[in-house]
C-alpha positions as CSV (number, residue, x, y, z in Angstrom):
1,X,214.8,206.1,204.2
2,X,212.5,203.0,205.3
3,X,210.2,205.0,207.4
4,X,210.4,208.3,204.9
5,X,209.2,205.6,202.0
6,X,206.4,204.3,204.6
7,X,205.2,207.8,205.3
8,X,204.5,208.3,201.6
9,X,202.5,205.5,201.1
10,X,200.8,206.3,203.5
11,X,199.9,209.7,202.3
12,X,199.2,208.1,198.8
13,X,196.7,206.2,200.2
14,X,192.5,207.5,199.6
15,X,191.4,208.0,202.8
16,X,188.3,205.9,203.2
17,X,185.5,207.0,206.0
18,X,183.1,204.8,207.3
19,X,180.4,205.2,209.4
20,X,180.7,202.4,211.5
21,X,176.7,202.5,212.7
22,X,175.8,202.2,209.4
23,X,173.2,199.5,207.6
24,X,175.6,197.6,206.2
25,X,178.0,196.9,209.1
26,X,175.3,195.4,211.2
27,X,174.4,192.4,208.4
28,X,176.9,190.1,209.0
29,X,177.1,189.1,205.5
30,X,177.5,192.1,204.5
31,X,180.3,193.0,206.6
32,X,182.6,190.2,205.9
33,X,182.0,191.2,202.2
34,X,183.1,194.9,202.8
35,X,186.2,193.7,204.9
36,X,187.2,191.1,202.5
37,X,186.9,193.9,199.8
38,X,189.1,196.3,201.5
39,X,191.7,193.5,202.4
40,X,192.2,193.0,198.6
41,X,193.2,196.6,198.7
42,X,194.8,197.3,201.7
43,X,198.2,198.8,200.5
44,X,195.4,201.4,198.2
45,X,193.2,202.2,200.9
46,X,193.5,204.1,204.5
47,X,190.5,203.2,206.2
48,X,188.8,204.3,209.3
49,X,185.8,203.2,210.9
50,X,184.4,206.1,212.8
51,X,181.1,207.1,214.5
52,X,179.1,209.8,212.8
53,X,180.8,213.0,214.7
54,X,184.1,211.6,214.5
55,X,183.9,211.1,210.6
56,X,182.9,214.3,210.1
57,X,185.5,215.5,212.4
58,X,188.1,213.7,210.1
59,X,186.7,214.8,207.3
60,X,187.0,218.5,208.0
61,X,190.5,217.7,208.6
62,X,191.0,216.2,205.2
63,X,189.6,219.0,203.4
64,X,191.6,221.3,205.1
65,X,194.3,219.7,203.9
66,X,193.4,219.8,200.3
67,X,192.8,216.5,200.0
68,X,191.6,215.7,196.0
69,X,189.5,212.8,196.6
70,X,187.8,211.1,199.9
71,X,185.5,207.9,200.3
72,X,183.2,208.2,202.4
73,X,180.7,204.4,203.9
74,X,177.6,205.1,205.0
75,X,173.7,205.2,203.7
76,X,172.2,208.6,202.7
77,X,172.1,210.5,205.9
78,X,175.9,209.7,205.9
79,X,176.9,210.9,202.8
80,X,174.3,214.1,203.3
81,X,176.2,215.1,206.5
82,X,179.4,214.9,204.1
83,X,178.2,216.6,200.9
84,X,177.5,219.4,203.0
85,X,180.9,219.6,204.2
86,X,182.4,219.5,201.0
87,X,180.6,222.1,199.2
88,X,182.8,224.8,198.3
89,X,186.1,222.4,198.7
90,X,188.2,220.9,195.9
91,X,188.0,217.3,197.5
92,X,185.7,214.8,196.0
93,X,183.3,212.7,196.5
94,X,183.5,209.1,196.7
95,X,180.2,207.5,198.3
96,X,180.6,204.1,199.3
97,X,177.1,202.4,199.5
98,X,177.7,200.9,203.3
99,X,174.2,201.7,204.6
100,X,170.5,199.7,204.1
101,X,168.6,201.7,201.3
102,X,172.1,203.3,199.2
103,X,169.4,205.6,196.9
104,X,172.5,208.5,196.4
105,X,175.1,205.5,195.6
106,X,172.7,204.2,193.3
107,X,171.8,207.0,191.2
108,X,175.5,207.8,190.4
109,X,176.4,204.2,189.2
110,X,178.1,203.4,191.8
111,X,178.4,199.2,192.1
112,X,176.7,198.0,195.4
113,X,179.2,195.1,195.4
114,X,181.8,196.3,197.6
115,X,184.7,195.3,195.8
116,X,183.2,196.6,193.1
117,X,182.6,200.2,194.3
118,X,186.0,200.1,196.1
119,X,187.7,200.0,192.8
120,X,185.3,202.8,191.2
121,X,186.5,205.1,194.5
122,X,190.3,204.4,193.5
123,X,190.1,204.7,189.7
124,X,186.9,206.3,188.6
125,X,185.6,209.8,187.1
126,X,184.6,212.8,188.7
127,X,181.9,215.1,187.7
128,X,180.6,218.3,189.4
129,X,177.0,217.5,190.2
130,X,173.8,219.1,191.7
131,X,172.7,219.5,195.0
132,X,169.1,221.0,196.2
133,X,169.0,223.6,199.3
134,X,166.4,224.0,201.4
135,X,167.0,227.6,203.8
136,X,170.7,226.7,204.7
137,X,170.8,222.8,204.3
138,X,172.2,221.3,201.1
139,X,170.7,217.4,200.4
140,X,171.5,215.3,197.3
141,X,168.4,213.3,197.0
142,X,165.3,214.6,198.8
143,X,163.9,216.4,201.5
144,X,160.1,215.9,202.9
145,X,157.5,217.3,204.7
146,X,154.3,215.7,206.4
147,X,153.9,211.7,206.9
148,X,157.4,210.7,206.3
149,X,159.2,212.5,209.0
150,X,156.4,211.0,211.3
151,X,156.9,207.8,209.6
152,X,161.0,207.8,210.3
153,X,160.2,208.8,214.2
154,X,158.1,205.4,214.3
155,X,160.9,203.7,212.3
156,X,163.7,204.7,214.5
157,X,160.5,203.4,218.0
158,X,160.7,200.2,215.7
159,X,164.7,199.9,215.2
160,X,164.9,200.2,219.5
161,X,163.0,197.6,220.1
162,X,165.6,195.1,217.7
163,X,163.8,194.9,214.3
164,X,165.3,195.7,211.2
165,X,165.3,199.5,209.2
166,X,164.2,198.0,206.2
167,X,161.4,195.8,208.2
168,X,160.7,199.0,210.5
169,X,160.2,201.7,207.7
170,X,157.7,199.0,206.2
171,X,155.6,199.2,209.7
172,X,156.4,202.9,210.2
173,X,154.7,204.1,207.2
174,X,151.8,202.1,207.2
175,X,151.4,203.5,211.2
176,X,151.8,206.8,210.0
177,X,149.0,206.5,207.0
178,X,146.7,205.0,209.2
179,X,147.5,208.3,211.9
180,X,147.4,210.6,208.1
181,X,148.8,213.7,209.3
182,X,148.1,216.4,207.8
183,X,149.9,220.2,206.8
184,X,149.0,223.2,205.6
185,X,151.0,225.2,203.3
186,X,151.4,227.9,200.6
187,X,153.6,226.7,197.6
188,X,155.0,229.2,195.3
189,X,157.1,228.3,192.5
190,X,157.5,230.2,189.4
191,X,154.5,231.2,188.0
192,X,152.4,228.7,190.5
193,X,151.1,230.1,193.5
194,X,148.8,227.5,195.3
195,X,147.7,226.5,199.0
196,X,147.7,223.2,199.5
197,X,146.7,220.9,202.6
198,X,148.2,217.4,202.0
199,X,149.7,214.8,204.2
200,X,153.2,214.4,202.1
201,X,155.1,216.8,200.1
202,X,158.6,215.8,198.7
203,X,161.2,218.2,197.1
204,X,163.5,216.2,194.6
205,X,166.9,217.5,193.9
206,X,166.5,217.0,190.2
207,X,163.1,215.5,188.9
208,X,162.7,211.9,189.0
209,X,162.1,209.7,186.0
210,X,158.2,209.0,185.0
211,X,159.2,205.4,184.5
212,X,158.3,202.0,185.7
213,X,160.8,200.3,187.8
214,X,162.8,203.3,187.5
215,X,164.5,203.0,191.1
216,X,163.9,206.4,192.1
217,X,166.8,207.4,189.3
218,X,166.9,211.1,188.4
219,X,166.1,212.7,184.7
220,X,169.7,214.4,185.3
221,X,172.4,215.0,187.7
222,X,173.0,218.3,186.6
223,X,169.8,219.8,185.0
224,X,170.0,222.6,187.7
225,X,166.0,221.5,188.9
226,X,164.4,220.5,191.3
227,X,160.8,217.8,191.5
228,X,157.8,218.8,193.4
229,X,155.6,216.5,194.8
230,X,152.4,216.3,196.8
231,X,149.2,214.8,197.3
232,X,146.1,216.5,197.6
233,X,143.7,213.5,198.5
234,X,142.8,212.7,202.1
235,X,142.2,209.7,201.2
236,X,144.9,207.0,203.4
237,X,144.1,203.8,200.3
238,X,145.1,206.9,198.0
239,X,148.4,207.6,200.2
240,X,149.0,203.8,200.1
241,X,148.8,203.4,196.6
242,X,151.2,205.8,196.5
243,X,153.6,204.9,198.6
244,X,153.6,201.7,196.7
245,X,154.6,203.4,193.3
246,X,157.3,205.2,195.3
247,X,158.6,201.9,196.6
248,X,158.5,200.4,192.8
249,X,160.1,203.6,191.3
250,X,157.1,205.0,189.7
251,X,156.8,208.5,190.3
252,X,155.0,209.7,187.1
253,X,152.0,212.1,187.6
254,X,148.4,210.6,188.4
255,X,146.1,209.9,190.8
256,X,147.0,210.7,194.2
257,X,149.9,212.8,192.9
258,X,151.1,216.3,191.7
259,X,154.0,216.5,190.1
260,X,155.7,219.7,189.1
261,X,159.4,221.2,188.6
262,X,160.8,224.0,188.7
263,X,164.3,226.1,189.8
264,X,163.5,227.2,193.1
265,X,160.4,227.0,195.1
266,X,159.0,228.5,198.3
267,X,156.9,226.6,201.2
268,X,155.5,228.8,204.0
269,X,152.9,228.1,206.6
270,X,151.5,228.8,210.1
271,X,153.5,226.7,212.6
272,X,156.6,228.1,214.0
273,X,158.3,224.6,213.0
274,X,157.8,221.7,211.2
275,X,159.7,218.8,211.1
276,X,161.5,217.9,207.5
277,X,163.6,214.8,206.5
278,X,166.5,215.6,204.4
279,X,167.9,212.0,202.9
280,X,166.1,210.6,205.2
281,X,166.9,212.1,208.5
282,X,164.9,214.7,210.2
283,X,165.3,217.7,212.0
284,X,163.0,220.6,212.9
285,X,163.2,224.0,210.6
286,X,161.1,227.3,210.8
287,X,159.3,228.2,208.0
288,X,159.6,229.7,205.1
289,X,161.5,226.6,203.3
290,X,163.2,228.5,200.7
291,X,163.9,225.9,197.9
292,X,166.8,225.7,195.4
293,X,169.4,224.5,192.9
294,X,172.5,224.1,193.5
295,X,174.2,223.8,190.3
296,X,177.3,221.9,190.3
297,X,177.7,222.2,194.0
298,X,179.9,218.1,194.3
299,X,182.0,216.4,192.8
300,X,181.6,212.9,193.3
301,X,183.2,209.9,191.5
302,X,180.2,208.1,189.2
303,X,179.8,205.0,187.2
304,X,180.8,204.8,183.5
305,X,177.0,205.4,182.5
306,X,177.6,208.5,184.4
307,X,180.1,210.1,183.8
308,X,180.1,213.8,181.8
């Protein structure tokens, strides 16, 4: 009866998935913080620290098994590799913000203390929200086009040689800028049809708030849109300036930037591939990107303020 009782608390446990190469497990700090969290809930919590294949691996697994809820520690590439997994299954979301920038933990309310969000995973609501697809990839913040991919290939030349993301995407972009380069493309969405040739072009799953200091937060979760955005100007103090309102959470229209929105969206152009970030990690896709909503593609556990 000992071992029987065992095995179910085991099973009643929320499986908890963390990537263990991510951001937040290489700051000491940190660390200790995320451990001493989960020690407080140890008897709640099956954890396992996993490399990137192996989580997913796992989490396949889980699904399979009709598992209702899963947590999954990582930073946005992490929890992108999962979302797409889960689309289509009954398990939830939980993302744990275990990685260096946490923009999709954020944006969802969920605590960056990690104490904090490993009480949100156990107890909090779920809502079913958007994703955007781009051809057959699903990503739940953004993907780009042009200097930011470049940018993240310097980042990652950067991160080899020992110095820290957040420190290395700082040098990376302004590398990039100074190199500016540049893409063609036709842009059709709705009733716009325009060619553009522009160094950065971001597709937002969901438009971003117009707002000062708004943290890169989204109008909605669910609105069933997505943001366009793109510069037209050559100019690399123009690209700079705008990279600083990006950093600051100021996306609103003006100079330097387009912004536009729509439901889906098409990008074609000459090259037989171009390389794309999706949350922030890149890959190589042929052309045409065939943009769109995914409405109410997750479910994912939120904050209070978020919750439908």
């Amino acid at each position: 009866m000992a071992d029987a009782s065992r095995r179910d608390n085991h099973k009643a446990r929320l499986p908890v998935l963390i990537n263990r190469l991510g951001g937040s497990l290489r700051n000491p700090l940190r660390r200790r913080r995320i451990e001493e969290g989960i020690a407080v809930r140890r008897d709640a919590l099956d954890v396992h620290y996993l490399k990137p294949d192996a989580l997913l691996e796992m989490l396949d697994e889980l699904i399979g098994q009709g598992v209702t809820r899963v947590a999954v520690g990582g930073g946005d590439g992490t929890l992108s590799a999962a979302a797409n997994r889960l689309v289509g299954s009954r398990t939830a979301l939980a993302a744990l913000p275990f990685g260096t920038f946490n923009h999709f933990a954020k944006v969802i309310g969920m605590p960056l203390n990690p104490g904090e969000a490993l009480d949100l995973t156990l107890s909090g609501e779920t809502r079913a929200i958007d994703l955007g697809k781009v051809n057959e990839r699903y990503f739940l913040n953004n993907a780009l086009l042009g200097v930011y991919p470049h940018a993240v290939r310097r980042r990652e030349h950067h991160q080899r040689a020992g110095m820290p993301k957040a420190a290395a995407m700082g040098w990376a972009v302004l590398g990039a800028i100074y190199h500016l380069p540049r893409i063609s493309l036709c842009l059709e969405a709705e009733q716009h049809r325009q060619s553009i040739d522009t160094p950065f072009v971001m597709v937002s799953n969901n438009r971003y708030l117009a707002e000062p200091l708004a943290n890169m937060d989204r109008e909605s979760l669910d609105g069933a849109r997505l943001g366009v955005y793109y510069t037209p100007s050559p100019d690399r103090l123009d690209l700079l300036r705008l990279a600083l309102r990006i950093l600051f959470g100021r996306l609103e229209q003006g100079p330097g930037l387009v912004a536009l929105d729509a439901a889906a969206l098409r990008l074609s152009g000459r090259r037989p591939r171009y390389r794309i970030a999706l949350d922030g990690e890149v890959t190589k896709m042929k052309p045409p990107f065939q943009f769109e909503s995914a409405p109410g593609a997750l479910r994912v556990v939120v904050g209070p303020e978020r919750g439908g």
